[in-house]
N, C-alpha and C positions, 0 to 999 in steps of 0.2 A: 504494500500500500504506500501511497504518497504520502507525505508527512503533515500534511496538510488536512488527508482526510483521518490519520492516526488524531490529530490534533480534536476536529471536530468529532470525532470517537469519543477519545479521552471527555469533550464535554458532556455531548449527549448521558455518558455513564455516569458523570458526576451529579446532571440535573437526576437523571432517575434515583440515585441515591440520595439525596436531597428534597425530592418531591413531597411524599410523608411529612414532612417538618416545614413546608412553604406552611407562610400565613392562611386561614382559614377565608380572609376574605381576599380572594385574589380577584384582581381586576383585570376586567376581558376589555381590551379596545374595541368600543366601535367602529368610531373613526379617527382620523388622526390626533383629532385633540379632544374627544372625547371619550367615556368609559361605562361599560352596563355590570348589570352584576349576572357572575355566572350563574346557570341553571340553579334554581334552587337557593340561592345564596339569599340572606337578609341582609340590612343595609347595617351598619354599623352605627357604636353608638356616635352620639353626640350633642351639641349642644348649640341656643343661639349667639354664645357668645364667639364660637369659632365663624361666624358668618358677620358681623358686627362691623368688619370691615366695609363692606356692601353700601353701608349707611350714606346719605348724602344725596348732592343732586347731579346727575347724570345727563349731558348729552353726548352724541356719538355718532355714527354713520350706521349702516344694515341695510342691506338688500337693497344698494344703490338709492339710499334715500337718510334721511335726518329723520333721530330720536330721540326723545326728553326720557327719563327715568328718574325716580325719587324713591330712594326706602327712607322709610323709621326707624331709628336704633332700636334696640331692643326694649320692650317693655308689655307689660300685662303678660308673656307667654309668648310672644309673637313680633315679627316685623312686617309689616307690611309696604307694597310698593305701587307704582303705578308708572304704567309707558305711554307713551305716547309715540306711534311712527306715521309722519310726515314724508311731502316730495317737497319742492323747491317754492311751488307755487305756494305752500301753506295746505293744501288741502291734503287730508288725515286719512291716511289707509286705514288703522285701528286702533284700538287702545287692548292696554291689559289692565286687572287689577289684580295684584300678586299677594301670596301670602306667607310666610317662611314661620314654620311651627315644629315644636317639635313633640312627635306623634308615635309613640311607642319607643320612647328613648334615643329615636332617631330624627334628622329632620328630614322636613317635607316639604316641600314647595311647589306653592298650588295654584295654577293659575286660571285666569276667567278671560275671556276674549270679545271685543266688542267693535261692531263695526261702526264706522265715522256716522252713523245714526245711532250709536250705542245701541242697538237690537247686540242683543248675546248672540253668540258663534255656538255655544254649547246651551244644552236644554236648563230649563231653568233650575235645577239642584247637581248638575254637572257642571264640573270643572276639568282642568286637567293636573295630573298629580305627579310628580319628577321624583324618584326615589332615589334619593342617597347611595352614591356609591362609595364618596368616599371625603374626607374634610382632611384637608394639608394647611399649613399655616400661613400661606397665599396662593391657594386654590380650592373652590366647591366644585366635587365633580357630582353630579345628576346624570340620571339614566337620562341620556337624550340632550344634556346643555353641563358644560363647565363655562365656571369663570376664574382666572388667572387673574390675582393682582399684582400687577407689573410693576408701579409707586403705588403711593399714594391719593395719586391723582389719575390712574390709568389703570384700568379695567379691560382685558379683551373677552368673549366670551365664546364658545361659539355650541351650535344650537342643529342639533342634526332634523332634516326634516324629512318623512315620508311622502313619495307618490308610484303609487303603484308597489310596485317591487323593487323602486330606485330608492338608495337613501343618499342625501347631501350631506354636506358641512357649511354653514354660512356662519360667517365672522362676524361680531357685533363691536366693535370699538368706541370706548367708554372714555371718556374725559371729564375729572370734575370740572362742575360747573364754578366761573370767574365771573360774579356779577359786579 
């Protein structure tokens, strides 16, 4: 054998010996900057103060257009948020109203979609719900959307979307807001 494939031997035998003893919550990429949880796997614990960073007022770019975003620090159990995405003219694709709690020792973030006539996207006791994959101490990954905080002032996030049997990755870039 080459030494090269001896080398990649040598790994592969060392992962299998090792395998047994990885963390129990291992994270499966979805896409490149996001992460789901394997088969079966529950979210891990956590808390809102590992999210705490989020807080403040946000604009940013997505999906070839401008958007406003605001959470609440933490308080009562909860933070809450709200979006706003715009085109150039001013006229509002949709809003969210967002909610970050945390729901069996873990967090959840829950969101509601409204079009530029706020009629809801979802039935009226529907929402959508992002499971915790995983909380790093300048990153929230969710099944389906991480956010990276890059300073203080810079947020990117990006947010995988379904159609059909394609999935994407679009980029959200966040800047706090300088009134």
């Amino acid at each position: 054998m080459k030494r090269l494939d001896l080398n990649i031997l040598a790994h592969l035998c060392l992962l299998l010996l090792l395998w047994p003893h990885l963390p129990a919550h291992a994270k499966v990429p979805k896409t490149e900057n996001t992460f789901t949880l394997a088969e079966g796997e529950s979210s891990p614990p956590a808390s809102l103060e590992e999210a705490a960073w989020l807080a403040g007022s946000w604009v940013g770019t997505a999906f070839g257009k401008s958007f406003e975003e605001v959470w609440n620090p933490p308080s009562a159990g909860s933070m809450v948020g709200v979006f706003k995405l715009f085109d150039a003219a001013g006229e509002v694709s949709f809003y969210e109203i967002l909610t970050l709690t945390v729901d069996d020792g873990t967090l959840s973030l829950k969101v509601k979609h409204f079009n530029a006539d706020f009629t809801a996207w979802e039935d009226k006791g529907e929402y959508v719900d992002f499971r915790l994959v995983k909380a790093e101490p300048n990153a929230l990954h969710f099944k389906g959307i991480s956010f990276y905080r890059r300073r203080p002032d810079q947020i990117d996030a990006y947010i995988v979307l379904r159609e059909g049997d394609e999935i994407s990755e679009h980029e959200l870039v966040y800047r706090r807001r300088v009134d």
